[in-house]
N, C-alpha and C positions, 0 to 999 in steps of 0.2 A: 572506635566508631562502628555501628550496627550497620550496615547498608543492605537492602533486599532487594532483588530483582522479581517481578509480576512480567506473567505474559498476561496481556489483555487481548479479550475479544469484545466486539462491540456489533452492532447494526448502526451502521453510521446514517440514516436515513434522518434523525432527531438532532443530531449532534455539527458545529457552527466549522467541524473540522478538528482534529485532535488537539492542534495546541488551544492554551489559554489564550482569552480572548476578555476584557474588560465587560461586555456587553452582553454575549452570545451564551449557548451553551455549549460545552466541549469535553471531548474526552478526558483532558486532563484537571481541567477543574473542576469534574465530578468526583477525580479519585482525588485530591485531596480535597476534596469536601468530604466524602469518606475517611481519609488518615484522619482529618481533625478531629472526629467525632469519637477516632479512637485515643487522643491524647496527642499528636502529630503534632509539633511547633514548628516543621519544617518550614523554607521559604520555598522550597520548586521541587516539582517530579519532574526528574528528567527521562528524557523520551528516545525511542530508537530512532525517528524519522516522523515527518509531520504527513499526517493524511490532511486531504481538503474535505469539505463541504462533502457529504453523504457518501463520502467514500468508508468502506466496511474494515474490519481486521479480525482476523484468529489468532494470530500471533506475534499481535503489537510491543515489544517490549520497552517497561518503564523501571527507573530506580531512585531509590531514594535513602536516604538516612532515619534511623528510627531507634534510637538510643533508649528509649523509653518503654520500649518494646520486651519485656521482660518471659514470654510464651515463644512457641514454635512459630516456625515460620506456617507449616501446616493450621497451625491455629490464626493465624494473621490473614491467610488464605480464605478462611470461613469468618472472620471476623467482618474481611471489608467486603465481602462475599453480599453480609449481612444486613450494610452499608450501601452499598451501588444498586442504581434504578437497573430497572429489567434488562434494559438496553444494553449495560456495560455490564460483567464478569470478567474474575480476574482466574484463569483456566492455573496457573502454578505461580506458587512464592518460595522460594530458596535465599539464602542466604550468601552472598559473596562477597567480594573482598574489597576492602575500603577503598582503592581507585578502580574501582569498574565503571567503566561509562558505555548506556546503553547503545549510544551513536558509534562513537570513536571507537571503540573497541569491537562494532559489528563487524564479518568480513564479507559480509554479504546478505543481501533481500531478495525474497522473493513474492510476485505478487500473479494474482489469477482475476484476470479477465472474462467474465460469460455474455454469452447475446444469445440470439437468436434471429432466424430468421422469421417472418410470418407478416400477412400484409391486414390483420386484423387486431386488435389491440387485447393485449392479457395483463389485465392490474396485477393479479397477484405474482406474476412470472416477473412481470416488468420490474417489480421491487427492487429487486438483486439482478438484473440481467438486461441486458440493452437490445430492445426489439430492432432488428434490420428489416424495414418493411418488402426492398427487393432482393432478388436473387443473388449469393457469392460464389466467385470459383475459387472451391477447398484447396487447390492445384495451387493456385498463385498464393495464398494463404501462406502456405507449406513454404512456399519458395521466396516469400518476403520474409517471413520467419528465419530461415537459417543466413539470408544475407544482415541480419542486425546481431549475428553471435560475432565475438573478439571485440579488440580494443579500437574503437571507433570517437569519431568527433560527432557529438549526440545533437550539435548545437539548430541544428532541425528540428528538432524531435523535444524541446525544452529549454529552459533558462536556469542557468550555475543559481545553486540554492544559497551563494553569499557574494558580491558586491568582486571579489576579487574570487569567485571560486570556477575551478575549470568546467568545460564542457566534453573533456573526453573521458566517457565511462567502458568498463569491459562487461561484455553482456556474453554471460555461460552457460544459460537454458536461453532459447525461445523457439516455443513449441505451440503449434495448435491440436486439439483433439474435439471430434466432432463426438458426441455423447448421442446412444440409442434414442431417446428422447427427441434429438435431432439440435440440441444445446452446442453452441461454438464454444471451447474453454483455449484462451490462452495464457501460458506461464512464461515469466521472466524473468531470472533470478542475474543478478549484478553486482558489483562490490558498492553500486552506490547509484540510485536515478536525481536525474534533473527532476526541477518541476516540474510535475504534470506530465513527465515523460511517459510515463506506461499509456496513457489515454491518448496520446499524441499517436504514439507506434502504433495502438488499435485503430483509430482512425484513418491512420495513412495505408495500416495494412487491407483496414476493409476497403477503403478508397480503390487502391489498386486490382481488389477479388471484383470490382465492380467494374474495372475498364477507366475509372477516373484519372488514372495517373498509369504508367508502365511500372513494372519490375524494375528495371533498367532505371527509373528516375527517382527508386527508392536508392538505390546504390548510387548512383550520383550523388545523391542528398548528403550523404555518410562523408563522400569527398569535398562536399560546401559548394558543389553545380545544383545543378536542375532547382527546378519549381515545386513544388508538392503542394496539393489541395490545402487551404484552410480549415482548421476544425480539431475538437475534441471529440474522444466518446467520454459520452456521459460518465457522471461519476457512482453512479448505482451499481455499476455493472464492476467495479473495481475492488477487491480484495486483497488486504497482506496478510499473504498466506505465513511470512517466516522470518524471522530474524537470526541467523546463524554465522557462532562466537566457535574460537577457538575452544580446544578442552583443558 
């Protein structure tokens, strides 16, 4: 059996969220609209993790089976290359090993967060980046940030991505950096997020840079006390940046 892995990257801005969706359009039912057209009978690409609704990736990874596939993986590379709207590119195709699975087998994601601060509106900024209309303090940022590293109970911060699945994840990066430009970036890299957790944690963290909530009630939150603001950040401002496998 042939099996390949693809990192995708995409502008999620167009796209109904990665997984297939009957109705919509998605990341992954554009790429096998592409395999098909290269000969592809497959029944499903599988996926490293589901993005939502206008959330973006550079290094989304998908796999699949492709027996039929008789050229390079490099050539497969430019093939669906050849095949995929503007939107979606697939940046590497390799060849691996007949149980590789893009999920089960990741040991960890990571994703980057952008905003900005500014109390006038920027379309083209806004695209990829979540305007904060008032003032944050970088200070509390910093310091909500290193209270969400180690193995915590997330279940604030998100809902178990299956029916019976846990809410305690281990978070190994979470960092903010403020860019010359004056651009907020934060990174979280995890062995696994809840739903919509990266957006949740952006939210509660700017929440608190703003005085809406304490320090102090984000770290509660971690031990299933305190209140925290309602709210997501928007899903434009959200990118996976990684998906990293063993060697």
């Amino acid at each position: 059996m042939a099996r390949y892995q693809v990192i995708l990257a995409y502008d999620g801005s167009g796209f109904a969220g990665s997984q297939r969706q009957a109705s919509a359009r998605t990341v992954q039912g554009e790429l096998e609209n592409a395999l098909r057209q290269l000969g592809w009978a497959g029944r499903a690409v599988l996926l490293a993790g589901r993005t939502d609704t206008g959330v973006h990736a550079t290094g989304q990874a998908a796999a699949f089976d492709f027996d039929d596939w008789t050229h390079s993986a490099e050539k497969l590379l430019s093939a669906l290359n050849a095949k995929l709207p503007a939107d979606l590119a697939v940046k590497k195709a390799t060849a691996v090993n007949a149980d590789f699975h893009p999920r089960f087998d990741a040991l960890s994601r990571t994703y980057r967060y952008r905003l900005f601060q500014d109390r006038l509106r920027d379309p083209l900024r806004e695209r990829f980046a979540w305007r904060i209309p008032s003032a944050m303090d970088g200070e509390c940022l910093g310091q909500t940030a290193q209270i969400l590293l180690g193995t915590h109970d997330f279940a604030s911060f998100g809902s178990p991505t299956s029916d019976k699945g846990t809410t305690t994840r281990t978070v190994t990066r979470s960092e903010w950096r403020k860019k010359p430009d004056g651009e907020w970036q934060y990174e979280v890299r995890a062995d696994a997020f809840l739903y919509r957790m990266v957006r949740r944690l952006v939210y509660v963290q700017v929440a608190a840079s703003q005085g809406r909530c304490s320090v102090k009630e984000v770290e509660l939150a971690l031990k299933g006390r305190g209140k925290l603001p309602a709210g997501l950040a928007p899903a434009n401002g959200l990118t996976l940046m990684n998906v990293e496998y063993g060697s």
